[in-house]
C-alpha positions, 0 to 999 in steps of 0.5 A, a space after each residue: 676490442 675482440 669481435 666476441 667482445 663487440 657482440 657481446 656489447 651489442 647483445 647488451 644493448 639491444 636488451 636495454 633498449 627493449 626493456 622499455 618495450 617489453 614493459 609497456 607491451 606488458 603492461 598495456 593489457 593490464 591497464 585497460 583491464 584494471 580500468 573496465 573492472 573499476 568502471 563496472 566497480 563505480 556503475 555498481 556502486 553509483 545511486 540510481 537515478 533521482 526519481 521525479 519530484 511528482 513521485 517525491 511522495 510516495 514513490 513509483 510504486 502502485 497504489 494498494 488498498 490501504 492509505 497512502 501505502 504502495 507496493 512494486 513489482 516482485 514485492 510483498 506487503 505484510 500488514 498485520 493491524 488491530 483497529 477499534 470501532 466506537 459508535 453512539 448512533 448505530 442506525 439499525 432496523 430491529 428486522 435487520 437482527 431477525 426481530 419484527 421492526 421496520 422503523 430506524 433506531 439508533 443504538 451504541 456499537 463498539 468493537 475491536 478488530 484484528 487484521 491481516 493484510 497481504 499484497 503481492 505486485 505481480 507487475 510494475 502496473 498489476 498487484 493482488 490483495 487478500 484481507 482477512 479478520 478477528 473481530 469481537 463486537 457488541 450492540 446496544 438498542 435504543 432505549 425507545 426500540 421496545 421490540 422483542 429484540 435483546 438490549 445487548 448483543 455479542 457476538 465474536 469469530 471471523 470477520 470479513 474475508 475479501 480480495 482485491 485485484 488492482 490495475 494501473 493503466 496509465 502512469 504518471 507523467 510530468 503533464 499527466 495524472 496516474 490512473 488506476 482502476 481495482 475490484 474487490 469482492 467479499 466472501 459471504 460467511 456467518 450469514 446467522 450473525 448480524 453484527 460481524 457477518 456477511 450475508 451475500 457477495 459483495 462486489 466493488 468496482 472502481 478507479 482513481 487517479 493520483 497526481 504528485 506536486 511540490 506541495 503534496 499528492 493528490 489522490 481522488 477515487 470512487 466506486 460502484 458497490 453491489 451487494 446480493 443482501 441488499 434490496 437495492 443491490 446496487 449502490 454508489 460505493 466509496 468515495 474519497 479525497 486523499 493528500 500524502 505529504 513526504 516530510 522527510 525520508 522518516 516521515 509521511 503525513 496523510 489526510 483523506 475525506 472518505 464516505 458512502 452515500 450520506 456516511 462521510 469520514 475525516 481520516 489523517 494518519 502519521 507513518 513513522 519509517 523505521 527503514 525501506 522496508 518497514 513502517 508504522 501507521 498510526 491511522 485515526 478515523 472520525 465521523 463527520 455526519 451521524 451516519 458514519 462511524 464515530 471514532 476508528 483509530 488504526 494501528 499496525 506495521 506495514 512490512 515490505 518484503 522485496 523479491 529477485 524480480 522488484 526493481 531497484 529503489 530509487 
């Protein structure tokens, strides 16, 4: 065999032995590449951690001003809700309409009520809310009030204008209850229409706390109110005793014990879950001492408009 011949031979075979080489010298980069997009792949995709069974309920959210409703950091709440008023035992004072009178009457008050709710969570602990109304409403004299007072009254326009600012200030835990605290104040306006107006400020301090069980979560809550139109100004204000139960992922059941001084409310409410980030309440109040309202039922359609900066659902 030539020499020519030989090198050739050689030349072949040192390329066939590093073929293998070669390939696993180019492959080897891709492999661990491939690897890391698929694992960033499944981390992107994978459920986020199950949140605990004391949030099961109502989530991790911060409790807002309307039942059994919470809101996050970065997300609106829209709430858009009408609401009714029935009461056959209104107490009221003829001079409390401009008419001479001091003696407590009971009359029929009824009224219907549109409402629009917002709230915005500025933090994962602090959230902002403004309310406002359309009210219609109509009051009835007793028939032993004979002051020169009229036997029916009307009257129509805004209702109450307020804001609230809530504060979690320590979250819940698994050997700790949540605590919040809120403030509320009420703008004055139409002070010249008794039934639907607001005659001074009116101010609201108070706090809560909510704990998360197996069988349901608990809420307690109280507050002090100061009211410039009053004689007393202050007053204990609003205090309640609320349940919220997670029937399944469609499905939340509410009932509180709410009062003021001697008005003392039952109220239940069914929230029906069209999705993340929609809901309706189907809210129903009745009046448990003669003072408190006799019958309020509620209904609307809380909306949840999340943002860049809320956090991912768990």
């Amino acid at each position: 065999m030539s020499t020519i011949r030989r090198m050739e031979l050689k030349l072949v075979a040192v390329f066939l032995i590093s073929l293998p080489a070669v390939a696993a010298g180019e492959a080897g980069p891709s492999r661990p590449s491939l690897g890391q997009g698929a694992a960033q792949a499944v981390a992107a995709t994978a459920p986020a951690p199950a949140l605990p069974a004391y949030l099961r309920d109502r989530g991790e959210g911060l409790p807002t001003s309307m039942f059994s409703t919470y809101i996050r950091r970065g997300e609106w709440i829209v709430y858009p809700f009408f609401e009714y008023y029935k009461d056959d035992d209104f107490e009221y004072k003829p001079e409390e309409f401009g008419y001479p009178g001091e003696v407590d009457f009971r009359g029929k008050y009824r009224a219907s009520e549109g409402l629009l709710f917002l709230s915005y969570g500025l933090t994962d602990d602090l959230a902002i809310e403004m309310e406002a109304a359309v009210i219609k409403a109509s009051f009835e004299k007793s028939p032993a009030d004979l002051s020169a007072m009229p036997r029916k009254i009307e009257e129509s326009g805004l209702g109450d204008v307020e804001g609230q600012l809530r504060w979690r200030w320590h979250r819940e835990s698994e050997r700790s209850p949540e605590l919040f605290s809120y403030f509320e104040a009420v703008i004055p306006h139409a002070q010249e229409k008794a039934l639907i107006g607001t005659a001074g400020w009116e101010f609201k301090l108070g706090s809560g706390l909510v704990r998360g069980f197996g069988w349901g979560t608990l809420t307690l809550r109280a507050a002090v109110d100061y009211s410039e139109a009053s004689s007393s100004h202050f007053d204990l204000g609003e205090y309640a005793v609320e349940y919220l139960k997670r029937l399944s992922p469609r499905w939340r059941i509410y009932v509180g014990l709410e009062g003021s001084q001697d008005e003392l409310s039952l109220i239940t409410e069914v929230q029906w879950h069209l999705g993340q980030n929609a809901f309706v309440r189907f809210n129903n109040g009745l009046g448990l001492t003669s003072k408190a309202t006799d019958w309020t039922p509620e209904v609307g359609v809380v909306f949840t408009l999340p943002t860049r900066r809320s956090p991912p659902r768990r």
